[in-house]
ZAKOLDREN-550828 format. One line per 10 residues: number of its first residue (from 0); their letters; for each residue x, y, z of N, C-alpha, C, O. Coordinates in steps of 0.1 Angstrom, whole numbers, padded with zeros to 4 digits. Atoms other than C-alpha are relative to their C-alpha. Last residue first. Example, Ala and Ser with C-alpha at 12.3 -4.5 7.8 and 13.67 -1.06 7.14 Angstrom:
1) SA) -0009/-0011/0000/0137/-0011/0071/-0008/0011/0008/-0003/0022/0009; 0009/-0012/0000/0123/-0045/0078/0009/0012/0000/0019/0012/0007
end
This chain:
110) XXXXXXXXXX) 0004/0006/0012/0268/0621/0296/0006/-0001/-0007/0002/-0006/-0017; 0001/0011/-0001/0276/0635/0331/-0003/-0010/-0006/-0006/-0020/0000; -0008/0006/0010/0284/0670/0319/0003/-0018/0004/0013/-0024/0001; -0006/0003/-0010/0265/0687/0349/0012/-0008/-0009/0023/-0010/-0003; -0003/-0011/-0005/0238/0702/0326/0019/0002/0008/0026/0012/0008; -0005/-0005/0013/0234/0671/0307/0004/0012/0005/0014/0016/-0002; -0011/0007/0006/0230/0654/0339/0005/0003/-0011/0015/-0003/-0014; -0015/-0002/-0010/0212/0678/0358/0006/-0007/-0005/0017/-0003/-0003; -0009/-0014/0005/0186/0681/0321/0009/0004/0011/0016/0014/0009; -0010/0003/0010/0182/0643/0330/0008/0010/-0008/0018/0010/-0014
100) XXXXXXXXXX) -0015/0008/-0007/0173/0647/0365/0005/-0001/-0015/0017/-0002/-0016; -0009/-0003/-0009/0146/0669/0358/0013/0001/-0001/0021/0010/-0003; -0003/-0018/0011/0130/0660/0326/0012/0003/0009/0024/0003/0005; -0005/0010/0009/0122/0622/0350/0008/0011/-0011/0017/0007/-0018; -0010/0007/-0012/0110/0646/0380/0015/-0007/-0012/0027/-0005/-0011; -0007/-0012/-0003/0084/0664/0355/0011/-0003/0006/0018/0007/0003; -0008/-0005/0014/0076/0630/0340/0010/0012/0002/0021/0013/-0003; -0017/0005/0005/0073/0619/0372/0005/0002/-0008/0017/0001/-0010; -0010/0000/-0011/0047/0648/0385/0014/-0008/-0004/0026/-0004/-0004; -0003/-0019/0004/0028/0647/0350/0011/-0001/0009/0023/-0003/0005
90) XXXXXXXXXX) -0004/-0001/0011/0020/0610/0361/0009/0012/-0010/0018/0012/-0018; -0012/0007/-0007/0014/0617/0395/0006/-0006/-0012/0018/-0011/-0010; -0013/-0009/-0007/-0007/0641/0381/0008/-0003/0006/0016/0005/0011; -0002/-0009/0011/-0029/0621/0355/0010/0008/0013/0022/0007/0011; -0010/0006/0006/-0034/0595/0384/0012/0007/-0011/0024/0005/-0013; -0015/0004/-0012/-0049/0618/0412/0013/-0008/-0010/0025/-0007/-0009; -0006/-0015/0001/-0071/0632/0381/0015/-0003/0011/0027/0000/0011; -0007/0000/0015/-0085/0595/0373/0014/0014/0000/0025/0015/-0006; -0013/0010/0001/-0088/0589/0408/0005/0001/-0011/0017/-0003/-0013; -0009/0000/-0005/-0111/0617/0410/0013/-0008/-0003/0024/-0003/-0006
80) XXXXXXXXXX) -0008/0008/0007/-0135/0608/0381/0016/0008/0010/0025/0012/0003; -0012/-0006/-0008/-0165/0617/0405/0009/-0011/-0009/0007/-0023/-0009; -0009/0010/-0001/-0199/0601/0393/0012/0009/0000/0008/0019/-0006; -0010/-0002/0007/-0227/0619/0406/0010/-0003/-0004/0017/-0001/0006; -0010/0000/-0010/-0257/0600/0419/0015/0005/-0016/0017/0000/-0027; -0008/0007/0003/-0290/0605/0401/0014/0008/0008/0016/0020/0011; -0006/-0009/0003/-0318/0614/0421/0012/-0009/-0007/0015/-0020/-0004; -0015/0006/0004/-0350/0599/0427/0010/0009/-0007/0006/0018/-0014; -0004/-0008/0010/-0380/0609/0445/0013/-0005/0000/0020/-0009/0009; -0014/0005/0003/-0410/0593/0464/0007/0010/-0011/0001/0017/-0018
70) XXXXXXXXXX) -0004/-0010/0009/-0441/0604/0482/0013/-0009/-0003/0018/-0017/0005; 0000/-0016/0000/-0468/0589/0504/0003/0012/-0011/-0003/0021/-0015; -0012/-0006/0006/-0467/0552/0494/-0004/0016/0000/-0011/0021/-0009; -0002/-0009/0012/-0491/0540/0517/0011/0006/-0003/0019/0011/0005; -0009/0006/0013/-0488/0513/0541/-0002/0002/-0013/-0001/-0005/-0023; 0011/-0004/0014/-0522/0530/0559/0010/-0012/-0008/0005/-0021/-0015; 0013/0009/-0004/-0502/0529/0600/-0011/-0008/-0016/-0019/-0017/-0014; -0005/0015/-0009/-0464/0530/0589/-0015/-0007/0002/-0018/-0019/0000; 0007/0000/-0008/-0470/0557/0557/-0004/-0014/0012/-0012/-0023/0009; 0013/0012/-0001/-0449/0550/0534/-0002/0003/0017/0005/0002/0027
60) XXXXXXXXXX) 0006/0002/-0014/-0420/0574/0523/-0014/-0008/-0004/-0020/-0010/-0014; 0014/0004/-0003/-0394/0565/0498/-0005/0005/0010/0002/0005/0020; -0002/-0002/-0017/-0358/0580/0492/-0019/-0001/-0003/-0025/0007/-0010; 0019/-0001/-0003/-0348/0567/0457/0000/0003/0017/0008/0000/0025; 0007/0002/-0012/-0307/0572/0446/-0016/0000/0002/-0022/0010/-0003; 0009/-0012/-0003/-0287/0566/0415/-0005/-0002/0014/-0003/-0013/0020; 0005/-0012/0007/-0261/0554/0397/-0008/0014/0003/-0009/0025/-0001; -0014/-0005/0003/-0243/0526/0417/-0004/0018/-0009/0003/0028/-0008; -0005/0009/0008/-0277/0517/0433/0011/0008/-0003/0012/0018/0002; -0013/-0004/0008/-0292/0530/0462/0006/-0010/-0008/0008/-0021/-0004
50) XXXXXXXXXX) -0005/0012/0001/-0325/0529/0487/0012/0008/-0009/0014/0020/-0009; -0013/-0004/0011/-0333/0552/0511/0004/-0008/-0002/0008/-0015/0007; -0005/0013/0003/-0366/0542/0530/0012/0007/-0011/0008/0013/-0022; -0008/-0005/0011/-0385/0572/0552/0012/-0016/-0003/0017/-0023/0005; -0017/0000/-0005/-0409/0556/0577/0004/0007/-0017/-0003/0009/-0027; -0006/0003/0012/-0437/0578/0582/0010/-0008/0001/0019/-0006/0009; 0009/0013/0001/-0464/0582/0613/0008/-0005/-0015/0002/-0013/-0022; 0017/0006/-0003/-0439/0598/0631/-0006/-0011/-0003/-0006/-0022/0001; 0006/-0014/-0003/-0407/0601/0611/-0013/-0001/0007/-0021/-0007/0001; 0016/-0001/0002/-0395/0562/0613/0000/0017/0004/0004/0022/0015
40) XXXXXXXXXX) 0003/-0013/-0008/-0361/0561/0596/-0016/0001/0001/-0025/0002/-0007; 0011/-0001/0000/-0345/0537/0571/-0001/0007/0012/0009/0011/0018; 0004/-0006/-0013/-0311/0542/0555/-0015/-0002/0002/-0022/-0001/-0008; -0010/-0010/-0005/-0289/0529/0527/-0001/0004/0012/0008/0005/0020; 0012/-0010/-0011/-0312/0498/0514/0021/0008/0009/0032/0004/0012; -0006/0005/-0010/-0293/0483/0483/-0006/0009/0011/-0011/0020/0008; 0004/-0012/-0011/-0313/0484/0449/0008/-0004/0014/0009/-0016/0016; 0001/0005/-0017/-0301/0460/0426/0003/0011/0007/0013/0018/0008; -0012/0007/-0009/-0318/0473/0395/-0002/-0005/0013/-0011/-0006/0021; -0006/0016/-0005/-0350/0466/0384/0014/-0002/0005/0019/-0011/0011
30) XXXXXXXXXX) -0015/-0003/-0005/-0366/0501/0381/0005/-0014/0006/0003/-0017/0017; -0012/0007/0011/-0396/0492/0363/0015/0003/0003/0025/0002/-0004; -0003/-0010/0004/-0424/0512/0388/0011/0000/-0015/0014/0009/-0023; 0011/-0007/0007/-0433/0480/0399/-0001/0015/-0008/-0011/0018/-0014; 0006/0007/0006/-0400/0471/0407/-0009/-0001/-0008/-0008/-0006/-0020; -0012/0001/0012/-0394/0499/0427/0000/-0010/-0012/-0001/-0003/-0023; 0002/-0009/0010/-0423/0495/0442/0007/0004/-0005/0003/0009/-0016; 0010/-0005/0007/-0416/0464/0452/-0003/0005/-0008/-0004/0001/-0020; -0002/0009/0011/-0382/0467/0468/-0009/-0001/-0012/-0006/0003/-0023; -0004/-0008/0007/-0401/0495/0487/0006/-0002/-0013/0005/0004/-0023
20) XXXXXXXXXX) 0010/-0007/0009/-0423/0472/0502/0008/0006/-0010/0005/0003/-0022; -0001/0010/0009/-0391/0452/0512/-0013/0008/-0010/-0013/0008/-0022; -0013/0001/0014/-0377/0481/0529/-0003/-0006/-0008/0003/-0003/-0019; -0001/-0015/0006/-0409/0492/0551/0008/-0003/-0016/0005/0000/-0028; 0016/0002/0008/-0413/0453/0560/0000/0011/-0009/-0003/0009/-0021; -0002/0008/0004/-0378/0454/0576/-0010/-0002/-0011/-0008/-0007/-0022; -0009/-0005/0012/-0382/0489/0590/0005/-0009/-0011/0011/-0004/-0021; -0015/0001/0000/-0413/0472/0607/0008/0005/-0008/0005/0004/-0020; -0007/-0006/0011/-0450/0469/0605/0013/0011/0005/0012/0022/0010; -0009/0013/0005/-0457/0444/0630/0003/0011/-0012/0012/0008/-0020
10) XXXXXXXXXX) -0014/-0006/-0004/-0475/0479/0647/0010/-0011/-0005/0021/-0009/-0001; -0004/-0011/0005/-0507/0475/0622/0015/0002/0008/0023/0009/0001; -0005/0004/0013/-0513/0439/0625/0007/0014/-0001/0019/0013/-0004; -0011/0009/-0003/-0515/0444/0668/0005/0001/-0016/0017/0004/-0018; -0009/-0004/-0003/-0537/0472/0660/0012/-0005/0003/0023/0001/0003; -0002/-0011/0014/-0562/0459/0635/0014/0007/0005/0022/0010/-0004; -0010/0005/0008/-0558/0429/0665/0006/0011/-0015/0016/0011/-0022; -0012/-0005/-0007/-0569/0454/0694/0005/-0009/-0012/0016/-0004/-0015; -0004/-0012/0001/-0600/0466/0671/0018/0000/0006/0026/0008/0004; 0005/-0008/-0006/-0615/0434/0663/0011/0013/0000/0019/0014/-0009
0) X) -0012/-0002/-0007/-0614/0416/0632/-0002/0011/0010/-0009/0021/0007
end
């Protein structure tokens, strides 16, 4: 192989190629969920691959020209029980509303 095709194979490597590698090693690594690509990013000679599942996060790098796995690191994603807390107080809020109006009616001799 001569020198301009080592180069032609080497720049076909793409944020598309980056992602699926990563699928991969993920995989190979035993992490089978479904991975969803978040972000890709060429740093120089790196791309960076953020993948994501409901739980957690991986941010891969691979080296564009080698298609080495550089470094990787996973984090788990925090689960936020907001909605639960917006419910519990609009809950609280009518009850408090519902006390209300009924100690103005006993108050008011409307009973």
């Amino acid at each position: 192989m001569s020198t301009t095709e080592q180069g032609e194979e080497i720049s076909r490597f793409d944020a598309e190629k980056a992602t699926a590698q990563t699928l991969e090693f993920l995989k190979r690594l035993g992490r089978k969920e479904n991975w969803l690509p978040n972000k890709v990013s060429l740093d120089g000679e790196l791309y960076v691959v953020e993948m994501a599942t409901p739980k957690q996060t991986a941010k891969i790098q691979i080296n564009s020209k080698t298609k080495e796995i550089k470094e990787y690191e996973f984090q788990q994603v925090e689960v936020t029980k907001q909605s639960f807390f917006n419910l519990k107080t609009l809950i609280f809020l009518g009850a408090g509303v519902g006390i209300g109006a009924i100690m103005m009616l006993l108050l008011s001799g409307g009973i």
